[in-house]
PDB file of N, CA, C and O in Angstrom:
ATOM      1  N   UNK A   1     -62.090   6.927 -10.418  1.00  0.00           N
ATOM      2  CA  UNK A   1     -61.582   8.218 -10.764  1.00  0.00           C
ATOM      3  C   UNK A   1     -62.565   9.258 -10.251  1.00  0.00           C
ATOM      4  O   UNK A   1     -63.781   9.213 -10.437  1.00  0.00           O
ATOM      5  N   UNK A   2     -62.088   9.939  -9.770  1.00  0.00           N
ATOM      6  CA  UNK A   2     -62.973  11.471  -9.522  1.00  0.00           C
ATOM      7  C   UNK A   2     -62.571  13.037  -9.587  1.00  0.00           C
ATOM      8  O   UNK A   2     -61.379  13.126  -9.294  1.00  0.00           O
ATOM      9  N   UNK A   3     -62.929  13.840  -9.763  1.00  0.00           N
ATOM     10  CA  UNK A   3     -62.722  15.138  -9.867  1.00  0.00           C
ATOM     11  C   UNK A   3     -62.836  15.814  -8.654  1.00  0.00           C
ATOM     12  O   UNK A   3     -63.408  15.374  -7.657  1.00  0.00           O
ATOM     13  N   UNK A   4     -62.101  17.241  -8.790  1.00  0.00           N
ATOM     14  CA  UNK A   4     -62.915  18.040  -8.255  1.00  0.00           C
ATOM     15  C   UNK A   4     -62.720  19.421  -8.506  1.00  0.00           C
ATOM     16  O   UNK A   4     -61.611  19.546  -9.026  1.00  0.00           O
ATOM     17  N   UNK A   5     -63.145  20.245  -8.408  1.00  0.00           N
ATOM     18  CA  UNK A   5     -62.849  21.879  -8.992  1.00  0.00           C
ATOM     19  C   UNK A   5     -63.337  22.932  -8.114  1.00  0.00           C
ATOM     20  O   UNK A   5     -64.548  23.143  -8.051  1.00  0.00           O
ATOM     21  N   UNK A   6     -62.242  23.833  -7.210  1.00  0.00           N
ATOM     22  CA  UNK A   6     -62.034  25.009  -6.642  1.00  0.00           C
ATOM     23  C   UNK A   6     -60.873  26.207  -6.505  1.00  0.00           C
ATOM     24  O   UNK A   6     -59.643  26.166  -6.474  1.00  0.00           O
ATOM     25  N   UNK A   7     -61.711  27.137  -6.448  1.00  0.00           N
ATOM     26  CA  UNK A   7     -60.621  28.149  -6.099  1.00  0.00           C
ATOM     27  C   UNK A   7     -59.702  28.318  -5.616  1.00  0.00           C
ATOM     28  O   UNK A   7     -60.271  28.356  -4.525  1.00  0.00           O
ATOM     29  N   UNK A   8     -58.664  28.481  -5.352  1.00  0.00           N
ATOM     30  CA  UNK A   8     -56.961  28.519  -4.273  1.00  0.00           C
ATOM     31  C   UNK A   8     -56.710  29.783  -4.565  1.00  0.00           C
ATOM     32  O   UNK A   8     -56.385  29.999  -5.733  1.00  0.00           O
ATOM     33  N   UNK A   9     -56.770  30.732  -3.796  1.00  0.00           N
ATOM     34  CA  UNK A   9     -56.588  32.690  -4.178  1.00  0.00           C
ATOM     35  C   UNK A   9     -57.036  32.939  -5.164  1.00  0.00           C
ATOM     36  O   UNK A   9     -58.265  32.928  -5.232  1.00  0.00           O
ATOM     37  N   UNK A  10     -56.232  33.281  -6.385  1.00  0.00           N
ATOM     38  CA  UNK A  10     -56.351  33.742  -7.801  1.00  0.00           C
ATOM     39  C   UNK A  10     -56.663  32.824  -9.027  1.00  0.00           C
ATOM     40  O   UNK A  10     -56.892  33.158 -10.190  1.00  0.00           O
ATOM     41  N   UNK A  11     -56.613  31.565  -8.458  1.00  0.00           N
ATOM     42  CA  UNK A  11     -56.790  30.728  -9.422  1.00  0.00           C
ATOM     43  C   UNK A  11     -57.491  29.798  -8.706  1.00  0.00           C
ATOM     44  O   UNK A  11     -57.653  29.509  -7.521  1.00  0.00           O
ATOM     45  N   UNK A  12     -58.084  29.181 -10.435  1.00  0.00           N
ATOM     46  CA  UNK A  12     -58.854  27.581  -9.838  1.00  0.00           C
ATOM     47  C   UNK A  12     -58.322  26.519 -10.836  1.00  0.00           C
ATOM     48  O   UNK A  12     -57.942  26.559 -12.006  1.00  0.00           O
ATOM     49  N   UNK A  13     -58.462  25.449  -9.795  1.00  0.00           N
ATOM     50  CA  UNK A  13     -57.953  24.401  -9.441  1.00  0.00           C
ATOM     51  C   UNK A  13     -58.476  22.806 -10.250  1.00  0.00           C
ATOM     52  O   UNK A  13     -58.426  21.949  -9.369  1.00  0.00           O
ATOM     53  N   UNK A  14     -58.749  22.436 -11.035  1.00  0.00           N
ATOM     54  CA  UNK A  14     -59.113  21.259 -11.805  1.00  0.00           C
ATOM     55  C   UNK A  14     -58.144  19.899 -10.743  1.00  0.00           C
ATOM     56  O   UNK A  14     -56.947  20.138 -10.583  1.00  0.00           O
ATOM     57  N   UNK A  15     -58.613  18.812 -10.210  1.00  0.00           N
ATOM     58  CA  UNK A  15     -57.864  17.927  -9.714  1.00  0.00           C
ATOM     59  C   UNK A  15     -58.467  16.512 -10.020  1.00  0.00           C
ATOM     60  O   UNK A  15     -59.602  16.114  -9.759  1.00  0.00           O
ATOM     61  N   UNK A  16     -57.339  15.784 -10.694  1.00  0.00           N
ATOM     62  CA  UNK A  16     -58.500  14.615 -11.157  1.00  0.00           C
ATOM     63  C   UNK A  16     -57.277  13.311 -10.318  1.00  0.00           C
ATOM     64  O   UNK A  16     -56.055  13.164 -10.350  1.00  0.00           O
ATOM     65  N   UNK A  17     -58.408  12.588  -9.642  1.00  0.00           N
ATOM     66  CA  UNK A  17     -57.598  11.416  -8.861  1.00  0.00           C
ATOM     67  C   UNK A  17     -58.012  10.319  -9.131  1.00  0.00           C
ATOM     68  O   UNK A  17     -59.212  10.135  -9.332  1.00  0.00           O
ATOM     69  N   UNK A  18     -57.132   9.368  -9.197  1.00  0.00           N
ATOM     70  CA  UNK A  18     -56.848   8.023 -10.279  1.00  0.00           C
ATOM     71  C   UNK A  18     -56.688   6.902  -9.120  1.00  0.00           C
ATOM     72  O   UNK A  18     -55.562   7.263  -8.780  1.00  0.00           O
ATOM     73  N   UNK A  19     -56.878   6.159  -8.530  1.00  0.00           N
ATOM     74  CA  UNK A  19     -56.606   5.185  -8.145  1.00  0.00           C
ATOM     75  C   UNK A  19     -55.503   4.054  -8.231  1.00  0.00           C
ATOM     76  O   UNK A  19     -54.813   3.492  -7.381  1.00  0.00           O
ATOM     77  N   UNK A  20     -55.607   3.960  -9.472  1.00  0.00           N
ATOM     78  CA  UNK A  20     -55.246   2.994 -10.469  1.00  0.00           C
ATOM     79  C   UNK A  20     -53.711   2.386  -9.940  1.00  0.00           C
ATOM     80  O   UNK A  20     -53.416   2.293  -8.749  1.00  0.00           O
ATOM     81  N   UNK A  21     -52.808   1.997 -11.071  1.00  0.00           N
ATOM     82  CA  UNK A  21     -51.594   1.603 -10.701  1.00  0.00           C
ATOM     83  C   UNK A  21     -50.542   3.153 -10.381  1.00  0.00           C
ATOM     84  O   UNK A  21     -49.455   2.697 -10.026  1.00  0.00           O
ATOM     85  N   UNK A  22     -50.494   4.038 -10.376  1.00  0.00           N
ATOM     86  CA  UNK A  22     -49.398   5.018  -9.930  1.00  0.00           C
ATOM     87  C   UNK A  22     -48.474   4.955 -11.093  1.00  0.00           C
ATOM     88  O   UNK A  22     -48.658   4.432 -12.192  1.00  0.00           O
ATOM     89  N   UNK A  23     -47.015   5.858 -10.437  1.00  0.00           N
ATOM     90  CA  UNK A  23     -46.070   5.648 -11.450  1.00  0.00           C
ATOM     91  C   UNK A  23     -45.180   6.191 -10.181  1.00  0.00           C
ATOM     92  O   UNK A  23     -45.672   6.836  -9.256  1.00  0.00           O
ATOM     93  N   UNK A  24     -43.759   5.822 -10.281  1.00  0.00           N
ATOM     94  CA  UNK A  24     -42.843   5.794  -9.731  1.00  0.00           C
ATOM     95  C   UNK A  24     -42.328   7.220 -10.239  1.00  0.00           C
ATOM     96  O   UNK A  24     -42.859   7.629 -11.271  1.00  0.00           O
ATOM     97  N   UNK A  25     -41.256   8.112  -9.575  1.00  0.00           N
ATOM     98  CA  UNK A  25     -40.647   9.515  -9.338  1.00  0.00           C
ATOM     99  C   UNK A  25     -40.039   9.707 -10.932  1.00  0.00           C
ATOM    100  O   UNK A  25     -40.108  10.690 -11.670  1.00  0.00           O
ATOM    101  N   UNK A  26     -39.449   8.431 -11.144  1.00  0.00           N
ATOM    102  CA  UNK A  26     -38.638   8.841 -12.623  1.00  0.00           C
ATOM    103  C   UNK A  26     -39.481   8.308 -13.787  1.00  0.00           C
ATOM    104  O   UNK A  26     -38.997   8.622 -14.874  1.00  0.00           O
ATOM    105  N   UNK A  27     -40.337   7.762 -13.842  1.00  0.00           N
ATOM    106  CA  UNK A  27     -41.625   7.874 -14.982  1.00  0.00           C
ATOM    107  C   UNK A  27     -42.365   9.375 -14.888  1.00  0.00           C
ATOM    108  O   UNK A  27     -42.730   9.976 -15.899  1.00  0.00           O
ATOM    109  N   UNK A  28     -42.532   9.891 -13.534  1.00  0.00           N
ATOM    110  CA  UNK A  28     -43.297  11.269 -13.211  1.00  0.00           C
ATOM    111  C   UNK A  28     -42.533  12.626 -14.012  1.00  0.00           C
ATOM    112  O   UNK A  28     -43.223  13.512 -14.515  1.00  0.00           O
ATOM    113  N   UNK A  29     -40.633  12.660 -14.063  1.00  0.00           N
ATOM    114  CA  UNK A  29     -39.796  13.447 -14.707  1.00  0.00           C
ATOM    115  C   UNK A  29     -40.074  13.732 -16.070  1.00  0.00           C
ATOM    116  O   UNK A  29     -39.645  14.822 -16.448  1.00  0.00           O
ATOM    117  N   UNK A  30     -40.683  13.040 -16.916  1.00  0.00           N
ATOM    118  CA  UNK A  30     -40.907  12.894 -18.201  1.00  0.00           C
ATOM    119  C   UNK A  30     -42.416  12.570 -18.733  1.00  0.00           C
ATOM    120  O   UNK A  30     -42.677  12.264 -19.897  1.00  0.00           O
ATOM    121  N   UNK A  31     -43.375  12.693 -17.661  1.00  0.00           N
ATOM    122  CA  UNK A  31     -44.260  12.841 -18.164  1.00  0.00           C
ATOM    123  C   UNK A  31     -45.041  13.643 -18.845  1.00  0.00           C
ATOM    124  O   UNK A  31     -45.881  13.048 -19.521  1.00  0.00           O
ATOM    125  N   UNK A  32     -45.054  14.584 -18.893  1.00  0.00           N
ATOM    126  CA  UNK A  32     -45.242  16.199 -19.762  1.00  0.00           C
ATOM    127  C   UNK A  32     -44.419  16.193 -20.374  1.00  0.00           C
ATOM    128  O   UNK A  32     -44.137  17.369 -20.602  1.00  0.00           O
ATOM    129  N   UNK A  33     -43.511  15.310 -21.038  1.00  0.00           N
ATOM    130  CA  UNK A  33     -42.607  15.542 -22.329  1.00  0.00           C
ATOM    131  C   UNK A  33     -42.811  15.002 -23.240  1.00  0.00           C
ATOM    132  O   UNK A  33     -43.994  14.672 -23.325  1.00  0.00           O
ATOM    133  N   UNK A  34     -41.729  14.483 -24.681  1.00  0.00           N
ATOM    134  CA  UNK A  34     -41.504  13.978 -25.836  1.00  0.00           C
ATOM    135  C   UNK A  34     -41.358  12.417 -25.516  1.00  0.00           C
ATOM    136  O   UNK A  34     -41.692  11.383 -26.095  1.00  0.00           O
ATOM    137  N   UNK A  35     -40.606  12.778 -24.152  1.00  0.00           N
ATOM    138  CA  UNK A  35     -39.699  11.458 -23.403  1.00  0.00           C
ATOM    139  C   UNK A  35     -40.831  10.621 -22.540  1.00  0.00           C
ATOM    140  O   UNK A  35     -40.846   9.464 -22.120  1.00  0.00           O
ATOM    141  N   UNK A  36     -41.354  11.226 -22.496  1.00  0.00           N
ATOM    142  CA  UNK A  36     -42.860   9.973 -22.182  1.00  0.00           C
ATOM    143  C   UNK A  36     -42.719   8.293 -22.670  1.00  0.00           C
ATOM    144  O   UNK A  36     -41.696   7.931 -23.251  1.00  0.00           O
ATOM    145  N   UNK A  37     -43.158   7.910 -22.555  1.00  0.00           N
ATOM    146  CA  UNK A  37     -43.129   6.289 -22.879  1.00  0.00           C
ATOM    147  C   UNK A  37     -44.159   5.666 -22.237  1.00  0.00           C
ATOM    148  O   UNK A  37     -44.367   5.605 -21.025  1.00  0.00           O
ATOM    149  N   UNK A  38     -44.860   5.157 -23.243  1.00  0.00           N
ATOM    150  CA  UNK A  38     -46.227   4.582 -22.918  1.00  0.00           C
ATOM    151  C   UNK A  38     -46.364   3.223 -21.951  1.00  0.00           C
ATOM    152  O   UNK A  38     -45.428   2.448 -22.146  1.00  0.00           O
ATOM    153  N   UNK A  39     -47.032   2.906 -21.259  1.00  0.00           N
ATOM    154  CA  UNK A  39     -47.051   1.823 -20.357  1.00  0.00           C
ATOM    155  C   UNK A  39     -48.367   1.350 -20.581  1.00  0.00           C
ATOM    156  O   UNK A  39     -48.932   1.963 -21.486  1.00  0.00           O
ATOM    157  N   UNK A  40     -49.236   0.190 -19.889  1.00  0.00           N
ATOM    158  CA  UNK A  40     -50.099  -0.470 -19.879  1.00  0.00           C
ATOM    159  C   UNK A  40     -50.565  -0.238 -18.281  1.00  0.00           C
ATOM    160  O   UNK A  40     -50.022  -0.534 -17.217  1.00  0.00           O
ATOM    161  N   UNK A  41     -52.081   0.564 -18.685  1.00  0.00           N
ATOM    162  CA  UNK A  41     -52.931   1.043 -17.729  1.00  0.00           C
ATOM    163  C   UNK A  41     -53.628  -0.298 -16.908  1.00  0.00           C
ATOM    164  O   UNK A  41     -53.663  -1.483 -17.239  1.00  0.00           O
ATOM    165  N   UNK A  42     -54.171   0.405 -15.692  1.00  0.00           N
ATOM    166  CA  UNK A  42     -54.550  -0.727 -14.863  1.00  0.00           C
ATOM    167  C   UNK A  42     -56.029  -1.834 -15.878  1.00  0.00           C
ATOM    168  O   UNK A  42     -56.230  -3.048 -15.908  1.00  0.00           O
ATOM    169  N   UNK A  43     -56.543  -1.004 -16.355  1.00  0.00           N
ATOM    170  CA  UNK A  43     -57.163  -2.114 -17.562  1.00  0.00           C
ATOM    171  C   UNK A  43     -56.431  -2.708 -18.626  1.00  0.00           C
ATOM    172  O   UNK A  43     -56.848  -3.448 -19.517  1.00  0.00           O
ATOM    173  N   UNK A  44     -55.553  -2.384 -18.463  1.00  0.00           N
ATOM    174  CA  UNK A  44     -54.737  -3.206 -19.814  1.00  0.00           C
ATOM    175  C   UNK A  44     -54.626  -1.863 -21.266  1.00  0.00           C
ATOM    176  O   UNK A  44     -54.056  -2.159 -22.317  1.00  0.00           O
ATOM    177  N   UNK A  45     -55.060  -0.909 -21.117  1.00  0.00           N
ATOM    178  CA  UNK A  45     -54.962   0.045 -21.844  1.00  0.00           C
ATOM    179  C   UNK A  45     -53.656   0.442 -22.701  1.00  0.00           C
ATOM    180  O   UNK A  45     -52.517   0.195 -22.307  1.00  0.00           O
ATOM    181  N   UNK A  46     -53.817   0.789 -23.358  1.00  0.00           N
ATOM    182  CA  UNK A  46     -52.268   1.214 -24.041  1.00  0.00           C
ATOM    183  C   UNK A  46     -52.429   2.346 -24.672  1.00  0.00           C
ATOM    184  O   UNK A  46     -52.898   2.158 -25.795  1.00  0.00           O
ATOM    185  N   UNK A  47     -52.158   3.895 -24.317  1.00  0.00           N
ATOM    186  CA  UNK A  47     -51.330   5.050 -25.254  1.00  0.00           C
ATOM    187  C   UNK A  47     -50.266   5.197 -25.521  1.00  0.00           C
ATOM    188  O   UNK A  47     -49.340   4.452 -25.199  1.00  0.00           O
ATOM    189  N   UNK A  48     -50.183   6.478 -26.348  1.00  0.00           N
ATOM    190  CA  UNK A  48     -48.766   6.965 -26.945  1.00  0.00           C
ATOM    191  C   UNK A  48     -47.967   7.645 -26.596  1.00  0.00           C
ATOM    192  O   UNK A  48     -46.951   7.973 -27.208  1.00  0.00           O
ATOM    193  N   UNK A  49     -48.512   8.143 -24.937  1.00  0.00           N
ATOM    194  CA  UNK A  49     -47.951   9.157 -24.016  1.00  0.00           C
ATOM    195  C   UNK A  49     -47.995  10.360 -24.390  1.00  0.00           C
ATOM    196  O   UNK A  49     -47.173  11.145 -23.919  1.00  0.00           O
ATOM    197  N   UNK A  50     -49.017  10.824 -25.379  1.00  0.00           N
ATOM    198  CA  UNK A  50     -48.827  12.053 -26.102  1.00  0.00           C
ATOM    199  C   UNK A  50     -49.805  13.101 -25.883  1.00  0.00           C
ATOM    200  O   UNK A  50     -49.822  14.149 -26.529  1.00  0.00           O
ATOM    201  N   UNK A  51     -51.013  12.652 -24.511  1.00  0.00           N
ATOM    202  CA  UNK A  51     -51.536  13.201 -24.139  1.00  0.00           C
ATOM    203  C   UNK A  51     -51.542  14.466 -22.856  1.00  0.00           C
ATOM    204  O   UNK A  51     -52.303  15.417 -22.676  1.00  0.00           O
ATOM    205  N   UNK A  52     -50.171  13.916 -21.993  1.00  0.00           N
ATOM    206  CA  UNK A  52     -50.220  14.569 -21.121  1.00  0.00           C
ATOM    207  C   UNK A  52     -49.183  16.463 -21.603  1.00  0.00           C
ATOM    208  O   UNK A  52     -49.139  17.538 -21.005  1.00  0.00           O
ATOM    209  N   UNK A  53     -48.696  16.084 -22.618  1.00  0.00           N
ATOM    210  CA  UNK A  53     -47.719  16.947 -23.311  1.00  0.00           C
ATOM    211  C   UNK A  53     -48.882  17.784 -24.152  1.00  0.00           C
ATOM    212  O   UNK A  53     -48.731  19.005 -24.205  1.00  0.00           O
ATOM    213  N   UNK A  54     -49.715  17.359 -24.629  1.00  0.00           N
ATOM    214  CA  UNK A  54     -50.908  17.944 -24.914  1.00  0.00           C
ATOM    215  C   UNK A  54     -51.442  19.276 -23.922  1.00  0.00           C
ATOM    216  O   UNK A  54     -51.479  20.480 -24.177  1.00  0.00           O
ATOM    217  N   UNK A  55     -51.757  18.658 -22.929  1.00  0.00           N
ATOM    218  CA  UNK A  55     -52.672  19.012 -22.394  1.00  0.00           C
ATOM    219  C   UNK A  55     -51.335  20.157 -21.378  1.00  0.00           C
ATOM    220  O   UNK A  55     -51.586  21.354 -21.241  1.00  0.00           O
ATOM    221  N   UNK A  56     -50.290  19.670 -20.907  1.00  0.00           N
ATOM    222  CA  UNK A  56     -49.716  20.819 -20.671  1.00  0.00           C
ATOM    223  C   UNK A  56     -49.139  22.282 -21.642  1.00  0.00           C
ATOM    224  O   UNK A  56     -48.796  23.376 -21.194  1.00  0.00           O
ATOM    225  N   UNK A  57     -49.178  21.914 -22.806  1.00  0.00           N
ATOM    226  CA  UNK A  57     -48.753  22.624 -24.030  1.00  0.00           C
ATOM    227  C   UNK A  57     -50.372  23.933 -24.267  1.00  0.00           C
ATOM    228  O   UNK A  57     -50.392  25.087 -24.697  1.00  0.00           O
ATOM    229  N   UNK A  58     -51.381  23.118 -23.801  1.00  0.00           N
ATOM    230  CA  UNK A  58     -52.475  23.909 -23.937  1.00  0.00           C
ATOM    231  C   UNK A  58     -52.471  25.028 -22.540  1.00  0.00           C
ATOM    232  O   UNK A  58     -52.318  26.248 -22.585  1.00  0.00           O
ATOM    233  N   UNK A  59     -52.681  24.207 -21.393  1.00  0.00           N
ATOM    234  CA  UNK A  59     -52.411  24.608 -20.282  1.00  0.00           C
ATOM    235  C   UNK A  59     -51.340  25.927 -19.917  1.00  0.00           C
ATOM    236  O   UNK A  59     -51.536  26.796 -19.068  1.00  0.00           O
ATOM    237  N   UNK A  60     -50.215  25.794 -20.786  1.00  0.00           N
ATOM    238  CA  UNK A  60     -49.590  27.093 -20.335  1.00  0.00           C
ATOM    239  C   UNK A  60     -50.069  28.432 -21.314  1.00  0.00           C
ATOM    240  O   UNK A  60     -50.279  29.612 -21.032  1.00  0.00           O
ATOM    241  N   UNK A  61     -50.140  27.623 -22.659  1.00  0.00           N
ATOM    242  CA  UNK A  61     -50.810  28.598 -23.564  1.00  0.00           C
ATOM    243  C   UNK A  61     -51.652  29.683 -22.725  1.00  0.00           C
ATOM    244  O   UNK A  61     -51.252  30.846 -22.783  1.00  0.00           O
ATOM    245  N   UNK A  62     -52.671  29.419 -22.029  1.00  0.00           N
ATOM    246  CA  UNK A  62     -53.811  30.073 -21.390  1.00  0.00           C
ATOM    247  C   UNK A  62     -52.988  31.017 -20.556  1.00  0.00           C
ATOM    248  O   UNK A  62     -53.475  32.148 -20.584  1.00  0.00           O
ATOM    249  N   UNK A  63     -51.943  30.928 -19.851  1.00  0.00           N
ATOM    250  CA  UNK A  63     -52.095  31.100 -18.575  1.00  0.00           C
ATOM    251  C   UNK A  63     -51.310  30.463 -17.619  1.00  0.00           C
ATOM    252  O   UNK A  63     -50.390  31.010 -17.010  1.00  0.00           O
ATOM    253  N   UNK A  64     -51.794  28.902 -17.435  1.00  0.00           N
ATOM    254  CA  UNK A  64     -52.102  27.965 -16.654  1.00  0.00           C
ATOM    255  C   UNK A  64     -50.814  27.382 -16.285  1.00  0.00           C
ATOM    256  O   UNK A  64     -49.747  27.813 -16.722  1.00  0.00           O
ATOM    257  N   UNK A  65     -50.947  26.170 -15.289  1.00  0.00           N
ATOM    258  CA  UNK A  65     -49.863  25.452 -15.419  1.00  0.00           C
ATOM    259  C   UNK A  65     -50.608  23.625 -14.779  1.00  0.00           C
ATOM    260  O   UNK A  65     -51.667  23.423 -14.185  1.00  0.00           O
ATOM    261  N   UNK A  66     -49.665  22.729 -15.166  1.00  0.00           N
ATOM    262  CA  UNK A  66     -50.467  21.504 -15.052  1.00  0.00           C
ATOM    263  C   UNK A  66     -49.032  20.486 -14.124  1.00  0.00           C
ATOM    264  O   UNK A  66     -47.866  20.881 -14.138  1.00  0.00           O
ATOM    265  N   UNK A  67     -49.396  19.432 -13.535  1.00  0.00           N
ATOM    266  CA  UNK A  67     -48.742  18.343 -12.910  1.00  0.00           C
ATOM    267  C   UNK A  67     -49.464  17.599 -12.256  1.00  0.00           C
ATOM    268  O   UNK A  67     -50.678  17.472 -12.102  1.00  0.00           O
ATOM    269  N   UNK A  68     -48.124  16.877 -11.703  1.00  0.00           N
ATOM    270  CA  UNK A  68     -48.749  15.521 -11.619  1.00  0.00           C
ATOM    271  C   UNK A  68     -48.289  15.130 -10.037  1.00  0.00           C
ATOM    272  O   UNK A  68     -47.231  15.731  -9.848  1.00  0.00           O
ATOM    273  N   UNK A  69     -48.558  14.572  -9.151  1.00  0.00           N
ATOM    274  CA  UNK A  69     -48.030  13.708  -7.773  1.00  0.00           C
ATOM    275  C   UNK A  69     -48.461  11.962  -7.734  1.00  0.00           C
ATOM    276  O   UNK A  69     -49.580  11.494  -7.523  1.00  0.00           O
ATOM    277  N   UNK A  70     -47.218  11.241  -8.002  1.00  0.00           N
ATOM    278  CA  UNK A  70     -48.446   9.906  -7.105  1.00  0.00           C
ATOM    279  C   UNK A  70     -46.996   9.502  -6.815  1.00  0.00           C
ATOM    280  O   UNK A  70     -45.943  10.122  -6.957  1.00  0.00           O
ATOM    281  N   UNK A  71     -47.282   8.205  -6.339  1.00  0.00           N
ATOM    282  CA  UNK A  71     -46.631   6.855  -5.794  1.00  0.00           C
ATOM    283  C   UNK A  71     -47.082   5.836  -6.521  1.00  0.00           C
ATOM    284  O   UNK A  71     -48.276   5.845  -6.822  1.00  0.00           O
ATOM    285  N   UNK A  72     -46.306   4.834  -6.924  1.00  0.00           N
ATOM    286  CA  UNK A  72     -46.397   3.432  -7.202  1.00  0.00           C
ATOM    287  C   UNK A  72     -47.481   3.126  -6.891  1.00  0.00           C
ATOM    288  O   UNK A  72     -48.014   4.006  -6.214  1.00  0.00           O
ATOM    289  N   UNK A  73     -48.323   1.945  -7.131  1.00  0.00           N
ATOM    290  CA  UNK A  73     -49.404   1.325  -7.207  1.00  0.00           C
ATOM    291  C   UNK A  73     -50.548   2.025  -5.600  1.00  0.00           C
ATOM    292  O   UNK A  73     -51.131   1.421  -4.700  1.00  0.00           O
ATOM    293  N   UNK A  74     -50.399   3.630  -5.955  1.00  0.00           N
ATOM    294  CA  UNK A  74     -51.614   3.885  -4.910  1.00  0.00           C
ATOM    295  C   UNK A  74     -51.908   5.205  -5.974  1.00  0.00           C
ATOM    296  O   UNK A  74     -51.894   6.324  -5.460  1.00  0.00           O
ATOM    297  N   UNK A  75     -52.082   5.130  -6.942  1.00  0.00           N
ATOM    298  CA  UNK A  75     -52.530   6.165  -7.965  1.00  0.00           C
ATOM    299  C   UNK A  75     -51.957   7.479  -8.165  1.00  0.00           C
ATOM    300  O   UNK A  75     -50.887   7.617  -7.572  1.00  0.00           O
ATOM    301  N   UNK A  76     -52.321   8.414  -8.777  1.00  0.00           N
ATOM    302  CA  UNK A  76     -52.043   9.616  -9.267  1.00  0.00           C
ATOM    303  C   UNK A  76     -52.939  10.725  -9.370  1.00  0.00           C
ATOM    304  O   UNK A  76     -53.941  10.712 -10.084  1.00  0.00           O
ATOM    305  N   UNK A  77     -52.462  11.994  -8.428  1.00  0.00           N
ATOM    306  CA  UNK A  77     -53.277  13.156  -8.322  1.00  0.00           C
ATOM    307  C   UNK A  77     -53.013  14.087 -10.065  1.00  0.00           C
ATOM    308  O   UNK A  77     -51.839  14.272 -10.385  1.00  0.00           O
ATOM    309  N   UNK A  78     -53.830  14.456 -10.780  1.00  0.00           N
ATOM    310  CA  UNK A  78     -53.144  15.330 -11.845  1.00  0.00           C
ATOM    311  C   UNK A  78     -53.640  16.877 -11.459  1.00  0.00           C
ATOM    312  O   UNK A  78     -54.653  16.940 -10.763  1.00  0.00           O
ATOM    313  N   UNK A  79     -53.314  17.518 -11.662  1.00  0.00           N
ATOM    314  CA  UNK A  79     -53.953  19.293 -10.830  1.00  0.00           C
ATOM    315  C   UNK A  79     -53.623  19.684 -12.762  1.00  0.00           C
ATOM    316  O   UNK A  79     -52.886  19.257 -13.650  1.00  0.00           O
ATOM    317  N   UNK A  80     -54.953  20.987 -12.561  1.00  0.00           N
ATOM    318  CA  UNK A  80     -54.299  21.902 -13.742  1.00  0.00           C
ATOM    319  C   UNK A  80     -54.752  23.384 -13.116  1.00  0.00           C
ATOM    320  O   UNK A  80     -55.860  23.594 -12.624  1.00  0.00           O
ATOM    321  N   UNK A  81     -54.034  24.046 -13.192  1.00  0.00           N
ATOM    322  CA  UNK A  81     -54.128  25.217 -12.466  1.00  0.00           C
ATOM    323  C   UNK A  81     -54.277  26.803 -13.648  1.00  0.00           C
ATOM    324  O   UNK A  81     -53.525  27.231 -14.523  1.00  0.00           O
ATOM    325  N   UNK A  82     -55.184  27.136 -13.282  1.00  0.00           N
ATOM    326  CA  UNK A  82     -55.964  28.425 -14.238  1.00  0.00           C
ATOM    327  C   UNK A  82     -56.419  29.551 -13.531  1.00  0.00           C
ATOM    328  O   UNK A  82     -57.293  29.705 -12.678  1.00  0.00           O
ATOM    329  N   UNK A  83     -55.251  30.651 -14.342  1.00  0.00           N
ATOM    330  CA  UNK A  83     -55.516  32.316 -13.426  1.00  0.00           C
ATOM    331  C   UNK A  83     -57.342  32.357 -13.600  1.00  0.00           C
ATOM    332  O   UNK A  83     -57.956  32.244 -14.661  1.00  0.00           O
ATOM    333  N   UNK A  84     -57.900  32.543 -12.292  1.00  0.00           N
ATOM    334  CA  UNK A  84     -59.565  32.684 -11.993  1.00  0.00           C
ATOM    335  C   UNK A  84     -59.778  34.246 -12.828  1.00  0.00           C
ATOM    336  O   UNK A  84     -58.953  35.113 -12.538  1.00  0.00           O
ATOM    337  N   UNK A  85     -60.911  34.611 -13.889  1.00  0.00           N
ATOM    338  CA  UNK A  85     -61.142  35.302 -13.750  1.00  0.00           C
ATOM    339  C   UNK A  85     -61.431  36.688 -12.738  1.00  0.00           C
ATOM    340  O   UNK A  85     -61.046  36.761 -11.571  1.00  0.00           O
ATOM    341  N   UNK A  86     -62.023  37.514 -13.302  1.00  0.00           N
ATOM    342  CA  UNK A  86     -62.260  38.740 -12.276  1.00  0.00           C
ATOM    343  C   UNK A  86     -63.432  39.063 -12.143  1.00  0.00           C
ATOM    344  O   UNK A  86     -63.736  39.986 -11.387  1.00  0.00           O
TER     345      UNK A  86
END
């Protein structure tokens, strides 16, 4: 896993990249929701899916806005995006 954090115009950019197993287009539709459904991480991990709804629920609060991009078993980019101060 790694990070990274920069500016894009007016805002900056939080990007955290996962390696791991991915998720397919229609697991990706419902991930920032209620409709989430938990799966078993490339360690064998198990949540409640109740984190990513979290963290977008905070995310717009601010400002902000949050998502997600991957493919099947070649990991997942997550971005959270925050108006840059002045």
């Amino acid at each position: 896993m790694s990070f990274k954090a920069k500016q894009i115009g007016s805002e900056c950019w939080l990007i955290i990249l996962d390696s791991g197993i991915g998720m397919g287009t229609d697991k990706q539709a419902d991930l920032f929701s209620l409709q989430a459904q938990s799966t078993f991480g490339t360690d064998n991990e198990k949540g409640v899916g109740l984190g990513p709804l979290l963290c977008k629920e905070f995310t717009e609060l601010q400002g902000g806005r949050v998502w997600a991009e991957s493919v099947s078993n070649e990991g997942i980019a997550c971005f959270v995006s925050m108006p840059a101060g002045d």
